[in-house]
C-alpha positions in Angstrom: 8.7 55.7 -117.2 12.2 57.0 -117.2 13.1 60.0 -115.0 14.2 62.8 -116.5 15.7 66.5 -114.8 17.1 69.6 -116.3 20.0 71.2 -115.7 21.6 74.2 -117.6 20.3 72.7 -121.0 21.7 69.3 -119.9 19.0 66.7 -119.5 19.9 64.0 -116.9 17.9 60.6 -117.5 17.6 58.1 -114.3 16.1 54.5 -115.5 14.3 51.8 -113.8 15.8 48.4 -113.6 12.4 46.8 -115.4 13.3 49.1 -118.5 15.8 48.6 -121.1 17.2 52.7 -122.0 18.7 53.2 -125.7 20.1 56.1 -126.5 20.9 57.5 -130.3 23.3 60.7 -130.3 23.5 62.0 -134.1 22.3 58.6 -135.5 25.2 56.3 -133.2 24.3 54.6 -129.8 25.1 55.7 -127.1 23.7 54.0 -123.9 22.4 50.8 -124.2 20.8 48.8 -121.4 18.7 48.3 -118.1 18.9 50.9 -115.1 21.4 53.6 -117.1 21.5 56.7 -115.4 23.2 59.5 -118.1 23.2 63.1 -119.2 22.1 63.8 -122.6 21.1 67.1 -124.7 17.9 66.8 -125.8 18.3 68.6 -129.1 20.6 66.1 -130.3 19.4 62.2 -128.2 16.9 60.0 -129.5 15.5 57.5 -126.5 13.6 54.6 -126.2 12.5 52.8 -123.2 11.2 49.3 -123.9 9.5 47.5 -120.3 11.8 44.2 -119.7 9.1 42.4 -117.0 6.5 40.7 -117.1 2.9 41.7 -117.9 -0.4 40.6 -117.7 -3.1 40.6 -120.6 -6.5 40.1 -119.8 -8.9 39.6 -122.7 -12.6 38.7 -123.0 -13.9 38.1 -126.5 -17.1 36.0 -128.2 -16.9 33.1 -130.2 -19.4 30.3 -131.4 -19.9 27.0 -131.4 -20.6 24.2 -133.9 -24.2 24.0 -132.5 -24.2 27.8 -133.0 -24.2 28.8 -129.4 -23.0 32.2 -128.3 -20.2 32.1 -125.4 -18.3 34.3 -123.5 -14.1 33.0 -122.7 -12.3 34.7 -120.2 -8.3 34.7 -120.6 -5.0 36.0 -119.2 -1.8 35.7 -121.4 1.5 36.4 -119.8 4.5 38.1 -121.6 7.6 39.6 -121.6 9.7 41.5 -124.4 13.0 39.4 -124.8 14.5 41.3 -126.9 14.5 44.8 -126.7 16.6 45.7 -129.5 14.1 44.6 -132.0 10.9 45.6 -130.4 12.1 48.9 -130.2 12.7 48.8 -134.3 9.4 46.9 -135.0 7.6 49.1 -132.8 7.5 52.8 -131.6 8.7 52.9 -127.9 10.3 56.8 -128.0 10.0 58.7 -125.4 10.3 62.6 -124.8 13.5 63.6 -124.1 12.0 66.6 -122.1 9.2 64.4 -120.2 10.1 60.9 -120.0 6.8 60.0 -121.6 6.1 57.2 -124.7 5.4 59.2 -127.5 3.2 56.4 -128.8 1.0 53.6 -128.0 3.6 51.1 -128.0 1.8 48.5 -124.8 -1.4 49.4 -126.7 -0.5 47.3 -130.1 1.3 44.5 -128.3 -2.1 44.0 -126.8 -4.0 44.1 -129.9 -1.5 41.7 -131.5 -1.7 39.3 -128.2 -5.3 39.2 -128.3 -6.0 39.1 -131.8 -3.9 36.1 -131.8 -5.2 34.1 -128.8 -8.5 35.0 -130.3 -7.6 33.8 -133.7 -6.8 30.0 -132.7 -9.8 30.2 -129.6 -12.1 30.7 -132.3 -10.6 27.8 -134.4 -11.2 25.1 -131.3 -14.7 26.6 -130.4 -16.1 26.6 -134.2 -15.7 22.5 -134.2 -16.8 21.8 -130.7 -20.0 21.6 -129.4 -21.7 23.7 -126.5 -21.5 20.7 -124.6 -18.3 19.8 -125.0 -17.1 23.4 -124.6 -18.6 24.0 -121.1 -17.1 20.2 -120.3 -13.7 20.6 -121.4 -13.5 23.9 -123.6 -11.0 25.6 -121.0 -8.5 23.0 -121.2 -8.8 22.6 -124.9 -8.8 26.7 -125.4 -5.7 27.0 -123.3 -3.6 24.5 -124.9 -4.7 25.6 -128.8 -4.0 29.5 -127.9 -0.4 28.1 -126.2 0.6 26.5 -129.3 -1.0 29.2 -131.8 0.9 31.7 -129.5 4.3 29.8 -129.7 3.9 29.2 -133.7 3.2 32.5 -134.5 6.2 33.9 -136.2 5.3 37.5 -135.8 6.1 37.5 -132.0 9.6 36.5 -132.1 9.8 38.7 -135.0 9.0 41.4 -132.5 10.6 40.4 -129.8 7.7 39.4 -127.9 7.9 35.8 -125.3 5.1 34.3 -124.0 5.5 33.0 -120.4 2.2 31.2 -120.1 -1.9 31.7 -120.8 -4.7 31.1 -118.3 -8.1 30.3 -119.7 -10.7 31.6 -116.7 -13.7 31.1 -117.4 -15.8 29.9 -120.9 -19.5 31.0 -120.1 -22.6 30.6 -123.0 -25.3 33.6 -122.5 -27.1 33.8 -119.6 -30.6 32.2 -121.5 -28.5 28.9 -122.4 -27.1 29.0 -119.6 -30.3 29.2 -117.3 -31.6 26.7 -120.3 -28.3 24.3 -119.2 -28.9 24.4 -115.6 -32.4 23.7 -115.7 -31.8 19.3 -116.2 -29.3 19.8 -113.9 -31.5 21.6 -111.1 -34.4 19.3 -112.0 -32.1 15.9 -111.6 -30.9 18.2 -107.9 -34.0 18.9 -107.1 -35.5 14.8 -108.0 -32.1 13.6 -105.9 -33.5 16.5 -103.0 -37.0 15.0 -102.9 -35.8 11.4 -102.8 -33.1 12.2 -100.0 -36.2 13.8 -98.3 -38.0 11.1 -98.8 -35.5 8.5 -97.9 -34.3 11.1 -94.6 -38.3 10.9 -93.9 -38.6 7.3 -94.4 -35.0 6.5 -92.2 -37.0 9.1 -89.7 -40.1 6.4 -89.6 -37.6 3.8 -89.4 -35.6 5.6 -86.8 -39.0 6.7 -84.8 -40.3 3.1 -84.9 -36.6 1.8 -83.9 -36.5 4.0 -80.8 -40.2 3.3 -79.5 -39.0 -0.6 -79.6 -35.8 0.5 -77.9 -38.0 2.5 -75.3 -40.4 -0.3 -75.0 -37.8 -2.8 -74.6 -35.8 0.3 -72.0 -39.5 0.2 -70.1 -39.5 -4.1 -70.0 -35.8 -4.1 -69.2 -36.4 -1.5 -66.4 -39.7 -3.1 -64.9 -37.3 -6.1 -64.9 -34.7 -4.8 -63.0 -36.9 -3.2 -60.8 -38.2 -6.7 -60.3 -34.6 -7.7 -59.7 -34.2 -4.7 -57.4 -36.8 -5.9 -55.5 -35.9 -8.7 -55.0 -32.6 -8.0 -54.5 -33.5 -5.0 -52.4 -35.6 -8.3 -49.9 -32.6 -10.2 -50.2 -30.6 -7.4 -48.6 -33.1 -7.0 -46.0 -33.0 -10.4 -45.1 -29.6 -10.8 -45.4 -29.3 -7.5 -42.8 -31.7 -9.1 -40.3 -29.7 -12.0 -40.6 -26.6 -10.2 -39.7 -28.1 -7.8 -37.4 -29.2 -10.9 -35.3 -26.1 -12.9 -35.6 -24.8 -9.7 -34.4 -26.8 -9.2 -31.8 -26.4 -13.0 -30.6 -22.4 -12.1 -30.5 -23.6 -9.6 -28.3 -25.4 -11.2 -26.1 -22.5 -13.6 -25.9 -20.3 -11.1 -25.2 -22.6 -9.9 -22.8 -23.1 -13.0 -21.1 -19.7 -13.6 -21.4 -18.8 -10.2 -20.0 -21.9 -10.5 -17.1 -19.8 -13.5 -15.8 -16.7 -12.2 -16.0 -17.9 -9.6 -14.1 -19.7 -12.1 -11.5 -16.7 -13.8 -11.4 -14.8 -10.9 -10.6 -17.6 -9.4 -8.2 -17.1 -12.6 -6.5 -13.9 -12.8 -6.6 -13.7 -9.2 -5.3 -16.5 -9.9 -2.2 -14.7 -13.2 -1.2 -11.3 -10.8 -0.7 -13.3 -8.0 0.4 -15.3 -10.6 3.0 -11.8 -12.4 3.8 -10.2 -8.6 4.4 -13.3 -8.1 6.6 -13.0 -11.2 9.1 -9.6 -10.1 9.2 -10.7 -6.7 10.2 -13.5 -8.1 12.2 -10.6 -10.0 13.5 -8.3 -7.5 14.2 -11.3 -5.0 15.3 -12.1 -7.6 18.1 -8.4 -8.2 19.1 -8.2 -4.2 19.3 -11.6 -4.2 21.3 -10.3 -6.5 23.7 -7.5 -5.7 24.3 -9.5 -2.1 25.2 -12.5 -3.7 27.0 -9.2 -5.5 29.0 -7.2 -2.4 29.5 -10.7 -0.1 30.1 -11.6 -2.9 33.0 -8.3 -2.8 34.3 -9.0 1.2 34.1 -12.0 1.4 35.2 -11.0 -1.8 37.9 -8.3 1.1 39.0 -10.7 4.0 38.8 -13.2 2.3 41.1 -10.9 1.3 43.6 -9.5 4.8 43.9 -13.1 6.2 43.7 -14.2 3.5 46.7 -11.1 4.4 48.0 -12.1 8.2 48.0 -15.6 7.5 48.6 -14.6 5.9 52.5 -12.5 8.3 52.8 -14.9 11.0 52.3 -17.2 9.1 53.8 -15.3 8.8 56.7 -14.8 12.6 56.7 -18.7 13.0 56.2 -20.0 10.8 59.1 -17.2 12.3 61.4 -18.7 16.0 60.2 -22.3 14.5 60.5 -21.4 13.5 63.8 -20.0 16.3 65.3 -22.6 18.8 63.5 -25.5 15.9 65.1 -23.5 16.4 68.1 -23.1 20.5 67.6 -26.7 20.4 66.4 -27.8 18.4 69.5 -26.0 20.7 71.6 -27.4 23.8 70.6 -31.3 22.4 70.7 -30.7 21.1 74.3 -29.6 24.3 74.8 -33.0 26.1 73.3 -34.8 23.6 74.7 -33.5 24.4 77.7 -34.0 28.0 77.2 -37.2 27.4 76.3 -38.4 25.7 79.3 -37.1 28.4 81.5 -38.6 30.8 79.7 -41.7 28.8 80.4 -41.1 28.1 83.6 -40.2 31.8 84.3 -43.5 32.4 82.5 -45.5 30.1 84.8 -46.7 27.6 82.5 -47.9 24.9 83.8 -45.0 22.4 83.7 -47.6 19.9 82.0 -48.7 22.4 79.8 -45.0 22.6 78.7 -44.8 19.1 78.2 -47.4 18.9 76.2 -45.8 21.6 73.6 -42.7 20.4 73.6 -44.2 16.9 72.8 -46.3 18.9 69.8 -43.4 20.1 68.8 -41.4 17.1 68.5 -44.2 15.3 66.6 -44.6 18.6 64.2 -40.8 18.0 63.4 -41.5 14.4 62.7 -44.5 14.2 60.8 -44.1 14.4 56.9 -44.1 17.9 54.8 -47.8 19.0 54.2 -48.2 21.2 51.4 -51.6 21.9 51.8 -54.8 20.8 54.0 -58.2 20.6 53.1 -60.7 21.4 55.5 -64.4 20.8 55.0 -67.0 22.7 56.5 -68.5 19.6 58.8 -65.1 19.4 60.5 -64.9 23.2 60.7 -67.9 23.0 62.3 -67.5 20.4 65.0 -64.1 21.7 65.5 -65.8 25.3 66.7 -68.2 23.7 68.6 -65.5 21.9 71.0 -63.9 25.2 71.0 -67.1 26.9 71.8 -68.0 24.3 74.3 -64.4 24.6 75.9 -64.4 28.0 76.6 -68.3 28.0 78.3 -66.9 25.4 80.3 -63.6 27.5 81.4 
């Protein structure tokens, strides 16, 4: 729809670029073309705006069969108006200079001309085919007779009219045949459903029975690698035993091997260690005799000094023994003889005086005594001479 604005009794019309503007001013055109943009007065323009793109026509209409079957087609028919000029004199597309708006129905009749048409010629194919064949290949055979009817119709040129191209959608028969049509065709599903099932059952059986072999034949295969790891497993044992005693034989070889080595070398070691001793021994004896010589010779020296010494102070003791004896003897004879004069001065009997002195020499004499027993028998006798002597004095 064309813009239109007012302006001090001018009228100012703005176009689209999809519609083709005419413009009459006192019977003569003025402005002819797509997208015009122009001022007018409206008392004295006549305009006309006819659509330049293309458009889509649905339509939906019944027709029948040659069986006499009821169905529904679906269609789309694409146009455009090529020549403007003309379909603005065949048909009314005016508008109001004040609004812009058709004045008319202009769309409106090219649809009922369009559909009219396409149903004309869909009619024609339907009426000779049956149901059948219509649901089968109807569309095809619809699109192509409305396509030619539509480019043999005279009228459309006449009016301007193109047509880019027609869709057939859908052909549908009522929904009673059609529920009647599907019903072989769900049976033969539902026969092809059952036998799948049964066949899907039967391949189960099969597939059941095919893995209880398999798991059979899993069991025998495993008891008989079992079997095989046994004996495999004894085999290792075996073979280990085997090796643990040839290694244990390397060892003992080693060992023995090793143990006289070590012999060897013990011997080896006490021969050096029993030659490094002699030589010790040796050199221990050389070293003790030459100290058992040079202690002889010492002690050789010592105890010639110490005899030496010893006479000497032997020497030195008899001549002090001597003169102390001879000091000693002195001095007695001298008691002595201060003892007989104090005797004699006394007037002891010189005899009686002998006799003491003799008693006393003997007392100095006779062994030490450290103690005398004496028993009452002697003690006895001994008072009687005593008693007897003194009755007799």
């Amino acid at each position: 729809m064309a813009d239109i604005t007012r302006r001090l009794g001018w009228r100012h019309l703005r176009g689209a670029p999809t519609a083709h503007i005419r413009h009459h001013r006192s019977g003569e055109l003025a402005h002819d073309g797509p997208g015009l943009s122009f001022w007018f007065r409206s008392l004295t323009a006549a305009l006309s705006e006819v659509p330049v793109d293309d458009r889509e026509l649905a339509m939906t209409f019944h027709a029948r069969t040659s069986d006499f079957q009821d169905v529904t087609v679906q269609a789309t028919v694409t146009y455009r108006i090529s020549d403007p000029a003309v379909a603005a004199a065949r048909l009314d597309f005016s508008i109001d200079p004040d609004t812009g708006v058709w004045r008319g129905a202009p769309l409106e009749q090219l649809g009922t001309l369009l559909t009219e048409t396409a149903q004309q010629h869909a009619l024609a194919v339907l009426a000779r085919t049956p149901l059948a064949s219509a649901l089968v290949d109807g569309v095809s055979a619809v699109r192509e007779r409305i396509t030619e009817g539509l480019g043999a119709e005279p009228r459309l040129p006449a009016t301007g009219i193109e047509v880019v191209a027609v869709r057939v959608v859908a052909l549908r028969p009522e929904p009673e045949v059609e529920r009647a049509l599907r019903t072989p065709a769900r049976e033969q599903i539902q026969q092809e459903a059952d036998r799948a099932t049964y066949e899907r059952r039967a391949v189960a059986v099969e597939r059941e029975r095919t893995i209880a072999e398999n798991e059979l034949a899993s069991q025998i295969e495993l008891a008989r690698r079992e079997e095989q790891l046994v004996e495999q497993r004894g085999t290792n044992t075996r073979r280990e035993a085997e090796e643990h005693a040839a290694a244990d034989a390397v060892r003992a070889q080693a060992e023995a091997a090793r143990t006289v080595r070590l012999a060897e070398a013990e011997a080896a070691r006490s021969v050096k260690l029993a030659e490094a001793e002699a030589d010790r021994s040796v050199r221990l004896a050389d070293a003790e005799a030459r100290r058992t010589t040079l202690l002889a010779e010492a002690e050789a020296g010592r105890t010639a000094r110490l005899a030496e010494g010893e006479a000497a102070r032997g020497d030195r003791v008899a001549r002090a023994e001597a003169e102390g004896a001879r000091e000693v003897g002195e001095a007695r004879a001298q008691a002595q003889a201060a003892w007989l004069r104090v005797h004699a001065d006394a007037g002891v009997d010189g005899v009686a005086t002998l006799h003491a002195l003799t008693a006393t020499r003997l007392a100095e004499n006779l062994p030490r005594i450290d103690s005398v027993t004496v028993s009452p028998d002697v003690l006895t006798g001994l008072l009687a001479k005593l008693g007897g002597q003194g009755a007799q004095e």
